[in-house]
N, C-alpha and C positions, 0 to 999 in steps of 0.2 A: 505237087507231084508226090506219090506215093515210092519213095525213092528204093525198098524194099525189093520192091520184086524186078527192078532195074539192074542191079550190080552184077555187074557179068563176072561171077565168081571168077574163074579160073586168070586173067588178065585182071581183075580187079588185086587178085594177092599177090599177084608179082609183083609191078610196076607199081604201085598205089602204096602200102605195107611196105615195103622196100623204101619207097622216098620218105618213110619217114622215120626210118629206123636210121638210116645215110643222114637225113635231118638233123635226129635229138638223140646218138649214140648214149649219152649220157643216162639217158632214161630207160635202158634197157638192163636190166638185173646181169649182174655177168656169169648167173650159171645156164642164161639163156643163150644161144649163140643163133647168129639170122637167119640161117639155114631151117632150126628151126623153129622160128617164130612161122615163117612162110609157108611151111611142110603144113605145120599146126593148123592156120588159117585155109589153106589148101585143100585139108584131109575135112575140117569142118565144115567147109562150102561144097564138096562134093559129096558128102555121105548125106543128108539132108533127107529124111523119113519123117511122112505124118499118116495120120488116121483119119479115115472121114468114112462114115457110115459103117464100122468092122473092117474097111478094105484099108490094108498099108499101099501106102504108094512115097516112091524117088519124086522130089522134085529139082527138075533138070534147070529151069531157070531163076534167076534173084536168089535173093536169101530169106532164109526161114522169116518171118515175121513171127513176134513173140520169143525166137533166141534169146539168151542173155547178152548174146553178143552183136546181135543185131546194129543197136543205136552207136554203139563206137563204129561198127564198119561206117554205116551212113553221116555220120563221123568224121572218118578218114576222108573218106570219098566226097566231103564235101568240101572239107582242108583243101586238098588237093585241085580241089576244081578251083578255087579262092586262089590258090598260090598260081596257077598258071594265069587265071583271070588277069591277077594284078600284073605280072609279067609283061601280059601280052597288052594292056593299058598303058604301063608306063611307056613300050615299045611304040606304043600310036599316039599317043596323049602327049601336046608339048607337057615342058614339068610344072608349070602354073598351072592349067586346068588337070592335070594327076593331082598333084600335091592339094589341089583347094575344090573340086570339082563333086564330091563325094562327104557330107556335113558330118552322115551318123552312118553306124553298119555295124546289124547286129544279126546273129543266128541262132538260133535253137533248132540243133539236128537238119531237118531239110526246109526249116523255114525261114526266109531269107528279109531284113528289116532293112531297107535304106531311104536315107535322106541326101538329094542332093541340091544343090543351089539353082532358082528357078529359070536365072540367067542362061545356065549351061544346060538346058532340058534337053536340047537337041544333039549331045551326047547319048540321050536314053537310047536311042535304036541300034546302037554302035556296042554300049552292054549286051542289051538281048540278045543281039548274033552271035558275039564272040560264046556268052553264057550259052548258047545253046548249038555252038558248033563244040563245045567240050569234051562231048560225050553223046554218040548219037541215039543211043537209048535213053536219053534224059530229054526231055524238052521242060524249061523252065517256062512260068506263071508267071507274067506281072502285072501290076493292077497299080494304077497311081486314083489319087486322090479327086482329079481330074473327070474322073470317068464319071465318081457319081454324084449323085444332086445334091449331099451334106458333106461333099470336099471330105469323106474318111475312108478308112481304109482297112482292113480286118485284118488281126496279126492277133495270132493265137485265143483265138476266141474273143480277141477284144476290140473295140472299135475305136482308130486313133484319127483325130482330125487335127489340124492346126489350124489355129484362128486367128485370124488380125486382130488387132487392134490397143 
């Protein structure tokens, strides 16, 4: 997913930047107050001006790609999808298959690494839905190992397989 041009600015800085200021108060400088942090986040998702051929133009939807501040939002926004995910897993999942069901889980920005145990595969479609009932301008990608003829899998440019024996 090109998760960029997805963030619905305006609902994105309330509720999303809010839960995690509520989260890690401790992390917030205290000449900053949350008001505004979210004003901040708010004024820079909706002022959003680029150039293309001499013509300036607003854009109305996602966020800038190439911002500085871009990869924290997508960031945030993916924190966030993670912290309800698991929520709404432990909610469904007895606590044996939560607690052991899921091996490795790793992310860089909107790209998502998981390993889970081959017994419990038939969990997988039970992730996809919830991950992609999160946010309906997001539909997540998944690609297991399965799919193709060298049992690997591409994560960030690189090709991972696991092999018996």
């Amino acid at each position: 997913i090109i998760i960029y041009e997805h963030i619905n600015r305006i609902r994105y800085t309330g509720y999303r930047v809010l839960f995690y200021i509520d989260k890690y108060p401790e992390c917030i400088h205290p000449r900053f107050t949350k008001h505004f942090i979210i004003d901040t986040f708010r004024f820079l998702q909706e002022h959003l001006y680029f150039s293309f051929n001499g013509t300036v133009y607003r854009q109305t939807t996602g966020t800038g790609m190439g911002k500085i501040y871009a990869p924290s939002l997508a960031d945030l926004k993916m924190g966030y999808d993670e912290t309800r995910l698991e929520e709404i897993l432990e909610d469904s999942l007895d606590t044996e298959t939560f607690n052991h069901f899921i091996t490795h889980y790793g992310r860089y920005l909107d790209d998502v690494w998981l390993m889970w145990r081959k017994s419990w595969s038939h969990h997988i479609p039970t992730i996809m839905s919830i991950m992609n009932s999160l946010d309906p301008n997001i539909k997540y990608i998944f690609e297991t190992s399965e799919e193709h003829e060298d049992n690997a899998v591409s994560y960030l440019d690189t090709k991972i397989a696991i092999e018996e024996g």
